[in-house]
Each structure stands twice: as C-alpha cells, then as structure tokens.
Backbone and ligand atoms as CSV (ligand in chain L), in Angstrom:
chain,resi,resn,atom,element,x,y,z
A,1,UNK,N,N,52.424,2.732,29.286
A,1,UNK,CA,C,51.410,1.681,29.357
A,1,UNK,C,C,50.040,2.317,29.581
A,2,UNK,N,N,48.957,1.979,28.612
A,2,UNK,CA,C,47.657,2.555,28.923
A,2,UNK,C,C,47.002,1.922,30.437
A,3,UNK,N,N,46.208,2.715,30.583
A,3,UNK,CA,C,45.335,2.475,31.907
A,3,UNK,C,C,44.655,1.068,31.781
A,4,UNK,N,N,44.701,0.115,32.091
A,4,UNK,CA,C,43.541,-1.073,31.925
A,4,UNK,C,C,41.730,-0.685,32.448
A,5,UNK,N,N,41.520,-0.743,31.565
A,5,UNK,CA,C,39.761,-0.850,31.704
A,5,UNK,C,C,39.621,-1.774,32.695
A,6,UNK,N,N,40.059,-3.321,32.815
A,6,UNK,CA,C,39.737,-4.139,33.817
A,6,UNK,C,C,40.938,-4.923,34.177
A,7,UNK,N,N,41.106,-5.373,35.176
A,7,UNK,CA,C,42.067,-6.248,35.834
A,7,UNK,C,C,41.829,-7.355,36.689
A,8,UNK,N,N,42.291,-8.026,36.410
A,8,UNK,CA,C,42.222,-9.567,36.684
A,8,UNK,C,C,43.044,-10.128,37.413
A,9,UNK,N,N,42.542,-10.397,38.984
A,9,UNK,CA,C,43.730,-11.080,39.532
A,9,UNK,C,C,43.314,-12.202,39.697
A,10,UNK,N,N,44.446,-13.241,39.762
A,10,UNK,CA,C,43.419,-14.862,40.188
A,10,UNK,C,C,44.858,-14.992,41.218
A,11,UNK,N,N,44.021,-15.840,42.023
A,11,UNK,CA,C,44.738,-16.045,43.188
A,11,UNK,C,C,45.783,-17.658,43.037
A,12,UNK,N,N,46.591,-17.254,43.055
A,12,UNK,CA,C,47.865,-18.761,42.678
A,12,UNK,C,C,48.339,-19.485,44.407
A,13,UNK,N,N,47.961,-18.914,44.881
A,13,UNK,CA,C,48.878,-19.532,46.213
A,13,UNK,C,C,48.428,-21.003,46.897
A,14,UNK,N,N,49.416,-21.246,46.876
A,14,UNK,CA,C,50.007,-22.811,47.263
A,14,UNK,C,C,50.271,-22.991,48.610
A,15,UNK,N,N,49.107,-23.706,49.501
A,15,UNK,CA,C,50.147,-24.495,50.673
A,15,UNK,C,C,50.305,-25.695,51.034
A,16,UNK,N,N,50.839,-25.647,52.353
A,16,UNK,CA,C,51.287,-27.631,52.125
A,16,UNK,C,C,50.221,-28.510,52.227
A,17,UNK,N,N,50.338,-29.710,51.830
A,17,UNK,CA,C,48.925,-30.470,51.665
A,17,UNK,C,C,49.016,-30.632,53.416
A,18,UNK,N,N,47.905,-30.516,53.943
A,18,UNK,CA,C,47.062,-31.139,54.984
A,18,UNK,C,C,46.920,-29.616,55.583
A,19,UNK,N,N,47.275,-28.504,54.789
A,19,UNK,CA,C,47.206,-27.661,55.746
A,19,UNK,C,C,45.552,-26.674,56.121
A,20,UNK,N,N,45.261,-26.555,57.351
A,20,UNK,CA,C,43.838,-26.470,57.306
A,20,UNK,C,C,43.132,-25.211,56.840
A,21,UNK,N,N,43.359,-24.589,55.950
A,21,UNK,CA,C,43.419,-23.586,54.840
A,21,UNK,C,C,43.045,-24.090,53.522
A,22,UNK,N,N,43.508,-25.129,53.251
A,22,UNK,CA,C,43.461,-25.541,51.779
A,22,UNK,C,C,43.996,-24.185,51.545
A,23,UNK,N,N,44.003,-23.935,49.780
A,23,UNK,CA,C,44.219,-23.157,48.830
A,23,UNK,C,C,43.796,-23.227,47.655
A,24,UNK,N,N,43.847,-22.001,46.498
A,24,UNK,CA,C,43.259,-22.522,45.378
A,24,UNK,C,C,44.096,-23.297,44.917
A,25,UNK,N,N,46.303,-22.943,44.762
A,25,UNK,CA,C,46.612,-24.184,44.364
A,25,UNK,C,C,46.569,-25.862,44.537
A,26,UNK,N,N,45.766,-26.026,45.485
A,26,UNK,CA,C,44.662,-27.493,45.548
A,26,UNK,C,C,43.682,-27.723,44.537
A,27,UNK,N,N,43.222,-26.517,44.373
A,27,UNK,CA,C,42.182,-26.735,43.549
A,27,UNK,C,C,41.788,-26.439,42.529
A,28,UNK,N,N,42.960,-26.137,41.659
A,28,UNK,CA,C,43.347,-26.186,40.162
A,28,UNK,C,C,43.459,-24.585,39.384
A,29,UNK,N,N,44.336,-23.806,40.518
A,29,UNK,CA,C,44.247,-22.268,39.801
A,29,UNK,C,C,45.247,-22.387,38.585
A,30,UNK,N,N,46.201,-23.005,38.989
A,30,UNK,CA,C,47.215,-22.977,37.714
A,30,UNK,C,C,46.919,-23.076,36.386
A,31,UNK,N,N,45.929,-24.209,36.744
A,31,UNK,CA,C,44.795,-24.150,35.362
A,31,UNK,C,C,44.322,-22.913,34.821
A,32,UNK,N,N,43.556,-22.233,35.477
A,32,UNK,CA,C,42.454,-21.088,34.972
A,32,UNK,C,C,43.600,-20.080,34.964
A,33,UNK,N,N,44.576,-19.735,35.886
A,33,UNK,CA,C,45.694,-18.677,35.158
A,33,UNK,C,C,45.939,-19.067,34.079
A,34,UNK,N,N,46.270,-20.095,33.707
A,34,UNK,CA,C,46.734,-19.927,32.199
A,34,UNK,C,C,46.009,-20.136,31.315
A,35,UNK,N,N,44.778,-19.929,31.644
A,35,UNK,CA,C,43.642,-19.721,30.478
A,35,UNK,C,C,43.606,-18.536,30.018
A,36,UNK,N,N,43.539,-18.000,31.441
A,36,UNK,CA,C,43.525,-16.542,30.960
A,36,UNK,C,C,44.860,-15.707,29.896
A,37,UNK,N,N,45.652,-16.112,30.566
A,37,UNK,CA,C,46.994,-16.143,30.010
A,37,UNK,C,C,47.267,-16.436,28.523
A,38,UNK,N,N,46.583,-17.261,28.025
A,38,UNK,CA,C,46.299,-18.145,26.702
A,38,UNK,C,C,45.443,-16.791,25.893
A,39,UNK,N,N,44.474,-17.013,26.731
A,39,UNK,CA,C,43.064,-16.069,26.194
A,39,UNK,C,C,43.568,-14.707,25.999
A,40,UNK,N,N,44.806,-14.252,26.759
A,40,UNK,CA,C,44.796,-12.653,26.824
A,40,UNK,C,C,46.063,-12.358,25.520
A,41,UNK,N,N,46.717,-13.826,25.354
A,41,UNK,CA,C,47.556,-13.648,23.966
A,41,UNK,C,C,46.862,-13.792,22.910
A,42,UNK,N,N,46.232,-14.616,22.777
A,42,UNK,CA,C,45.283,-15.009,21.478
A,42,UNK,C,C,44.545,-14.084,21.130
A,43,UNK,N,N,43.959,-12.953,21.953
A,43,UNK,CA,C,43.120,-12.101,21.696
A,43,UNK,C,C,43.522,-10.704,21.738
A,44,UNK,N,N,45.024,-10.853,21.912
A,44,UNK,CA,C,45.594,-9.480,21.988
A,44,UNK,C,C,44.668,-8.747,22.996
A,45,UNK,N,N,44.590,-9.026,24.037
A,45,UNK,CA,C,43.948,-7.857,25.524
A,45,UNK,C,C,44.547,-7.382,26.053
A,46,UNK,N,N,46.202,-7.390,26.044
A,46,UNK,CA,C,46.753,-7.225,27.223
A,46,UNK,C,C,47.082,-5.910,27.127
A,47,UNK,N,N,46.425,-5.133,25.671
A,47,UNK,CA,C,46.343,-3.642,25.532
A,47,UNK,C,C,45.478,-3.144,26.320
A,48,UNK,N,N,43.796,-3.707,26.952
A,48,UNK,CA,C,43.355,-3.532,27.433
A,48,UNK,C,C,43.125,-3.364,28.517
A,49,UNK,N,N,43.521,-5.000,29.145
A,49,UNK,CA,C,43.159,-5.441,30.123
A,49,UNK,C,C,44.382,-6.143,31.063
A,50,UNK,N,N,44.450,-6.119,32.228
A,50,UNK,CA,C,45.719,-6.511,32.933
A,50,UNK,C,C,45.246,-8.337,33.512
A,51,UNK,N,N,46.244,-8.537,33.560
A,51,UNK,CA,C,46.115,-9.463,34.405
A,51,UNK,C,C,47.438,-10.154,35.447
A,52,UNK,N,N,46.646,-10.734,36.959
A,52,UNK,CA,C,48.290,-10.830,37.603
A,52,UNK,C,C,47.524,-11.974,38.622
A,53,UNK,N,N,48.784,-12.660,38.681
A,53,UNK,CA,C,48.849,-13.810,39.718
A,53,UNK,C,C,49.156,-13.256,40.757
A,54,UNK,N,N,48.114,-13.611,42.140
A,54,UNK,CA,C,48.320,-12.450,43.301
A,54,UNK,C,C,48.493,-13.989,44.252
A,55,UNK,N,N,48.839,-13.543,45.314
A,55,UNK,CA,C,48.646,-14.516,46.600
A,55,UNK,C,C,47.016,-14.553,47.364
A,56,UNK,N,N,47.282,-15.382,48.435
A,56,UNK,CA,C,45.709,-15.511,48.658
A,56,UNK,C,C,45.342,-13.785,49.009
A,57,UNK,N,N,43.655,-14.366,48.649
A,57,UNK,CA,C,42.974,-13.463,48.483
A,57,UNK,C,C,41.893,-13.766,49.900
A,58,UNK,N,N,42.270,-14.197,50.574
A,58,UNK,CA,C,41.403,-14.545,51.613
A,58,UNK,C,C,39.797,-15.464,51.757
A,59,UNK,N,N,39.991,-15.772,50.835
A,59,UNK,CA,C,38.339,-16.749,50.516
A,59,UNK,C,C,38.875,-18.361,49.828
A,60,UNK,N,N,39.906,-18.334,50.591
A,60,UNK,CA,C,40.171,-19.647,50.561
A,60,UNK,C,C,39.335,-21.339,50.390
A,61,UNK,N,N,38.454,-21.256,50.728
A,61,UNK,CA,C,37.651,-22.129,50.807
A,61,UNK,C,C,36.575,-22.220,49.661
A,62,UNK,N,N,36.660,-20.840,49.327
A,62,UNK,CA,C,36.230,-20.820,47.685
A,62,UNK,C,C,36.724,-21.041,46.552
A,63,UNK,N,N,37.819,-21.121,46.574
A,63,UNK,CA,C,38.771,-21.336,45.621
A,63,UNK,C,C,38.278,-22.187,44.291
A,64,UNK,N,N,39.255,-21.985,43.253
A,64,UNK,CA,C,40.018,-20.901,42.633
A,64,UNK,C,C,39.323,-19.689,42.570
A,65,UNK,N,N,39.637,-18.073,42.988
A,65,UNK,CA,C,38.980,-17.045,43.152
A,65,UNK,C,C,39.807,-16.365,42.479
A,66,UNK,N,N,39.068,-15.444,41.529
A,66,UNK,CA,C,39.351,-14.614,40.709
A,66,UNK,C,C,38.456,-12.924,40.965
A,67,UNK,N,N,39.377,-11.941,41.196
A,67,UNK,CA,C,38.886,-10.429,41.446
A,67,UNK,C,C,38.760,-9.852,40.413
A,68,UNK,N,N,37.995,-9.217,39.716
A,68,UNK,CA,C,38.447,-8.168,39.048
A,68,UNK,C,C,37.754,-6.836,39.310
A,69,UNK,N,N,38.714,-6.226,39.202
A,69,UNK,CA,C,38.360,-4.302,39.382
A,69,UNK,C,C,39.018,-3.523,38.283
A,70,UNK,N,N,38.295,-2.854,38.100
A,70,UNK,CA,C,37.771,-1.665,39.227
A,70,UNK,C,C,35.927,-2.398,39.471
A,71,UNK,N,N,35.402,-3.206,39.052
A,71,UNK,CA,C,34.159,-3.783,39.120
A,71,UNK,C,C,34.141,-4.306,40.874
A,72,UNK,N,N,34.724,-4.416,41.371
A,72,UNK,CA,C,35.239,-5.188,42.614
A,72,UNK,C,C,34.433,-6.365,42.777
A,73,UNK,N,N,34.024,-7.288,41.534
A,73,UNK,CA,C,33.871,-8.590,41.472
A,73,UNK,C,C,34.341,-9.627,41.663
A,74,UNK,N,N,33.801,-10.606,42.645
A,74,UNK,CA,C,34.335,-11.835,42.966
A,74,UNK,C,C,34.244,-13.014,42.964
A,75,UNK,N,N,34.284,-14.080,41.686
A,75,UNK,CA,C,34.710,-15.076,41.367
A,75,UNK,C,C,34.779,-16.200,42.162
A,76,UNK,N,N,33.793,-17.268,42.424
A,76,UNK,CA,C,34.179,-18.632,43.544
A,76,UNK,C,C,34.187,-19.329,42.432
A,77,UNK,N,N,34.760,-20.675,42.772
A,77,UNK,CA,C,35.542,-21.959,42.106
A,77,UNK,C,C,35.183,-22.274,40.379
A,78,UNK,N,N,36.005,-20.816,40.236
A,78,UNK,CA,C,36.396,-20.871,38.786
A,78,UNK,C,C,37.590,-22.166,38.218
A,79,UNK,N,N,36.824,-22.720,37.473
A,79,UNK,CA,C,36.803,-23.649,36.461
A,79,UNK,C,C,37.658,-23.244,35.275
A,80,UNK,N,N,38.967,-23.887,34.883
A,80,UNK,CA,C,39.235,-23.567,33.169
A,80,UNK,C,C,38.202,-23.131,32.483
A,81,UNK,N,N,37.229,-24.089,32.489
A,81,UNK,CA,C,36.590,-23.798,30.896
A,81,UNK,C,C,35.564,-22.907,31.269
A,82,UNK,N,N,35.423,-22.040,31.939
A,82,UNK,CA,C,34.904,-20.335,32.930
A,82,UNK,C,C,35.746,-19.516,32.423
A,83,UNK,N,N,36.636,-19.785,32.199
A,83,UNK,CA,C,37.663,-18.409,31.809
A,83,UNK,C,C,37.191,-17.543,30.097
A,84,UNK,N,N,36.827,-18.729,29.816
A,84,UNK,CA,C,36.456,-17.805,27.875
A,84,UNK,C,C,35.098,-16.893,28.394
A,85,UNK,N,N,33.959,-17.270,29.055
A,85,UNK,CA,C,32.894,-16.401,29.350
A,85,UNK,C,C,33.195,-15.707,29.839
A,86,UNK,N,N,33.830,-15.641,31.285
A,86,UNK,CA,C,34.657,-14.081,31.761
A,86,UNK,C,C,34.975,-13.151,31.182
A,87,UNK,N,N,36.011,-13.984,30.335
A,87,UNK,CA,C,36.559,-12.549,29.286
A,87,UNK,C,C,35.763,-11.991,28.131
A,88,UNK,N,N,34.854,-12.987,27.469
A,88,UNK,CA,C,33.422,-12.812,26.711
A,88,UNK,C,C,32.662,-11.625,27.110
A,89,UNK,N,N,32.114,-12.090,28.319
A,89,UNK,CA,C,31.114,-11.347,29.001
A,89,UNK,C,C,31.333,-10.345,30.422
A,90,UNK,N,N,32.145,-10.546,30.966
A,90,UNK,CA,C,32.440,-9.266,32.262
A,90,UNK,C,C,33.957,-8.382,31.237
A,91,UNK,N,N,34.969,-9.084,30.867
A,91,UNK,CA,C,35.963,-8.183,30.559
A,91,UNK,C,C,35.238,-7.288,28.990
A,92,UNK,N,N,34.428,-8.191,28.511
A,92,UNK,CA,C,34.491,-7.764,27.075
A,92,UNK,C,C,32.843,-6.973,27.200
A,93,UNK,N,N,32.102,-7.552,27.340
A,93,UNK,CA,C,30.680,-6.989,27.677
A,93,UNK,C,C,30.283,-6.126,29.021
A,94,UNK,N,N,31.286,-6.345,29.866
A,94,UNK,CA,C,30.825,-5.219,31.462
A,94,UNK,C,C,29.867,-6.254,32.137
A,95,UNK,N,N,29.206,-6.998,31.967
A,95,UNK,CA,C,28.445,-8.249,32.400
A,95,UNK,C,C,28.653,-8.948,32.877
A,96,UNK,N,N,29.120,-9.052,34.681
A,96,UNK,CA,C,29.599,-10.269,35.364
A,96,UNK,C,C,28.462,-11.509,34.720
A,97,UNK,N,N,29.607,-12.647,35.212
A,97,UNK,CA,C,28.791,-14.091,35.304
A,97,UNK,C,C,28.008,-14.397,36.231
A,98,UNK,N,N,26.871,-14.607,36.266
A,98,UNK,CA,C,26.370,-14.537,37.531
A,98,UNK,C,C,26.066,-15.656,38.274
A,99,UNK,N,N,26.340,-16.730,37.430
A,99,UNK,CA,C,26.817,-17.828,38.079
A,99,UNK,C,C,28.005,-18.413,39.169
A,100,UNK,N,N,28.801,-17.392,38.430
A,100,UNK,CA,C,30.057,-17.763,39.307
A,100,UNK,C,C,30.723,-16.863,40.394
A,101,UNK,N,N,29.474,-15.773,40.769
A,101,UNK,CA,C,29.718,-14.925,41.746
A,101,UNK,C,C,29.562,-15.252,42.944
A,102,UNK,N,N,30.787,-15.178,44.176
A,102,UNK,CA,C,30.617,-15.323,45.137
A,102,UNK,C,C,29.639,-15.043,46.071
A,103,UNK,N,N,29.389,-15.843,47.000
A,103,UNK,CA,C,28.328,-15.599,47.701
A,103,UNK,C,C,28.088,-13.844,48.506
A,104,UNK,N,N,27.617,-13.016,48.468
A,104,UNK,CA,C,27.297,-11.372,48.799
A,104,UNK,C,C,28.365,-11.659,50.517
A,105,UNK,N,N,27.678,-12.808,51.114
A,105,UNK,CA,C,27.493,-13.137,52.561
A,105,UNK,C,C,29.125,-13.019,53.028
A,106,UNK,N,N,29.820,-13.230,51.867
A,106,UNK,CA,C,31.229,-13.528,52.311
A,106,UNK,C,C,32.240,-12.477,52.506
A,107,UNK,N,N,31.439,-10.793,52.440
A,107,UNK,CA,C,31.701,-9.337,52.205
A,107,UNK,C,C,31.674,-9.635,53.955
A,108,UNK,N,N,30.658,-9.899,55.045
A,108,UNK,CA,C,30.535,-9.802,56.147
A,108,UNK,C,C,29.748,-8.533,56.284
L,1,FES,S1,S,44.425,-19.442,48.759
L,1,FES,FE1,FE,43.267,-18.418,47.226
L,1,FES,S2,S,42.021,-17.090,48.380
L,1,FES,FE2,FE,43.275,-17.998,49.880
C-alpha cells in the first residue's frame, strides 16, 4: 500500500441522547463520512489518500469534526455538502478551507 499524501479522519462516535457531551453522531457525521466515502470511490483517491472513521476526537461540541494530517488540520461542523471542497481544495490543492477551520483557541 502506498504512503497516503493525506488522511482523513472524521469522527463517527455516538452517545446516548441526553448525554452531556453530545457527539458528532447527533449531529450528522454519518452523513459527511459517507460523502467522503462516495467522493473517495468516484474519484478513485483511495490510491492517494486514506480515509477512517475514528472515535471522538475530543472537540465534541464542534462537531461533526474532521482531522486531516499530516497538515494537522481541524475541521468544525462539517456539513455534507463541505465534503466536495475539502477534497477539491485541502486534499487535492494543499489549501485548507478556511471557513471551516476550527477555532486556533481550541489548541489551548
Ligand atoms: S464526539 Fe466527535 S469529537 Fe467528540
């Protein structure tokens, strides 16, 4: 398997409703995984580029959050229809979105 240029994790984890965490699965990751998922067959990337459903990522409250590295970019409440520019422009161009970058503040 070649080295991936970039990797993509989006965070899938699910907890119980009322729990005071929320999660992104509240807030529609299942969605944007399988955009990507969609996007990375249709476009044949997965020569390129990795991608993996991880557990929380600790920025819960941002959710759906998506990492990718080696860029160590971080993704707040990615949207389905966010996923084609991602891969457009940070996987395909090196050009995070800079819209949808988490707040700096949340590094501590
Ligand atoms: S549940 Fe996604 S970052 Fe915590």
């Amino acid at each position: 398997m070649p080295k991936p240029i970039r990797h993509v994790f989006v965070c899938t984890q699910t907890r119980p409703p009322g729990h005071p965490k929320g999660s992104c699965g509240q807030r529609g990751c299942g969605e944007v995984f399988q955009n990507f998922a969609q996007k990375f067959e249709q476009e044949l990337l997965y020569g390129r580029y990795a991608l993996t459903a991880t557990g929380c990522l600790g920025m819960c409250e941002l959710g759906p959050v998506v990492l990718i590295y080696p860029d160590g970019v971080l993704y707040a409440q990615v949207q389905p229809q966010d996923v084609s520019e991602i891969v457009t422009k940070h996987l395909e161009q090196g050009t995070p979105v800079e819209r949808l970058l988490a707040p700096e503040t949340i590094w501590g």
